[in-house]
C-alpha positions as CSV (number, residue, x, y, z in Angstrom):
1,X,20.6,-5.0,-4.2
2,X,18.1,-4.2,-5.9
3,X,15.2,-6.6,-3.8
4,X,16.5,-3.8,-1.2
5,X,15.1,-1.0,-3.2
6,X,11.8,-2.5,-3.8
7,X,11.5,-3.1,-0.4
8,X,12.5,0.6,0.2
9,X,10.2,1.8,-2.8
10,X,7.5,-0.4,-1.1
11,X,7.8,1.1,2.4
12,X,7.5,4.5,0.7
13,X,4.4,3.5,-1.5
14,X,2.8,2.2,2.1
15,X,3.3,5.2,3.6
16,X,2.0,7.5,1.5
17,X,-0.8,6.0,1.3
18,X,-1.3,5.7,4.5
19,X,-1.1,9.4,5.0
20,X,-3.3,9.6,2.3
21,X,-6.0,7.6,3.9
22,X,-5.8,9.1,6.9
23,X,-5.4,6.1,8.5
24,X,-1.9,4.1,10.3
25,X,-1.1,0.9,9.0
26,X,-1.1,-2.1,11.1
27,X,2.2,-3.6,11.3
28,X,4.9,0.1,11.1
29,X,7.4,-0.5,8.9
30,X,6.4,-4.3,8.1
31,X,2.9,-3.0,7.4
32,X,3.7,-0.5,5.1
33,X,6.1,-2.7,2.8
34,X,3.3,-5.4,2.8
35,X,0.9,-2.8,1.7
36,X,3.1,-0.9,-0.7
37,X,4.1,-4.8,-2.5
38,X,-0.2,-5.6,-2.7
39,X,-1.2,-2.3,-3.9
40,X,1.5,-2.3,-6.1
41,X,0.2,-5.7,-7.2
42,X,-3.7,-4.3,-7.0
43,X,-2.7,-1.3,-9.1
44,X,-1.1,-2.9,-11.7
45,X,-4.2,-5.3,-12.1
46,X,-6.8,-2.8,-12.1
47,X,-5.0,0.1,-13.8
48,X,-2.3,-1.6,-15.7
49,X,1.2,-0.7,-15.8
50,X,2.3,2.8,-17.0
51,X,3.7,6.0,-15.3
52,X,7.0,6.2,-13.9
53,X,8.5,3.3,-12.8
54,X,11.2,2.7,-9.8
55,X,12.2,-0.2,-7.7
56,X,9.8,-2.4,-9.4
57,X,7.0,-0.5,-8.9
58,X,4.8,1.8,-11.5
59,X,4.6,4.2,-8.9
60,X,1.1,6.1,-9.8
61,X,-1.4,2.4,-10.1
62,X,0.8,1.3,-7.1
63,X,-0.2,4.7,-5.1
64,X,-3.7,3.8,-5.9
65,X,-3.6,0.6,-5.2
66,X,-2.4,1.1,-1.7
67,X,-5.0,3.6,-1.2
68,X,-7.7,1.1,-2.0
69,X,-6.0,-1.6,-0.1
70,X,-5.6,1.0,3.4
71,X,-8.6,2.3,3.0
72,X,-10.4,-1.5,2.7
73,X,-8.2,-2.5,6.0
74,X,-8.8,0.3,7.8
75,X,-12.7,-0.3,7.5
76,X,-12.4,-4.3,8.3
77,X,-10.3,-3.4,11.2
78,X,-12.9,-0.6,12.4
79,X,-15.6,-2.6,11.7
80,X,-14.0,-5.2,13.8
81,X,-13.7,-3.2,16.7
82,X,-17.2,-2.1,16.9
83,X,-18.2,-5.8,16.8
84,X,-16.5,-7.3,19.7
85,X,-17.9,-4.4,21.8
C-alpha cells in the first residue's frame, strides 16, 4: 500500500509544480508521477533531505526539484518546436 501513496504523493508533487511553472506536463497523469519521482530524486541530491516528509518524499527539495525538472522540459520541448519549423 504504501508504493500507492508514493505514487499518489508523486502525482501531487508533479502537479504542483507544474502549476508552478506555468507549464503542462507531457504525459497527464503519467507525466506528473514521473516528474514528481525525478525531482523528488533531483531535490534530494541537490538539497538533501529535510522538511516534512510523506509517501516517501521530503516534500519541500522534491517541490524544487520538480520545478527545475518542468521548467528544463518545458524549454527542450519549446525549443524543439521552434527547430523543426
Amino acid at each position: 500500500m504504501s508504493w500507492l501513496w508514493a505514487l499518489i504523493v508523486g502525482g501531487i508533487i508533479g502537479w504542483l509544480a507544474g502549476l508552478i511553472v506555468g507549464r503542462d506536463i507531457p504525459g497527464g497523469v503519467i507525466g506528473n508521477i514521473i516528474a514528481g519521482f525525478i525531482g523528488g530524486w533531483l531535490g534530494s541530491v541537490l538539497l538533501g533531505e529535510w522538511g516534512p516528509a510523506m509517501g516517501g518524499f521530503y516534500i519541500v527539495p522534491a517541490l524544487i526539484g520538480a520545478i527545475i525538472l518542468v521548467a528544463l522540459a518545458s524549454l527542450v520541448f519549446r525549443s524543439m518546436g521552434r527547430s523543426r519549423g
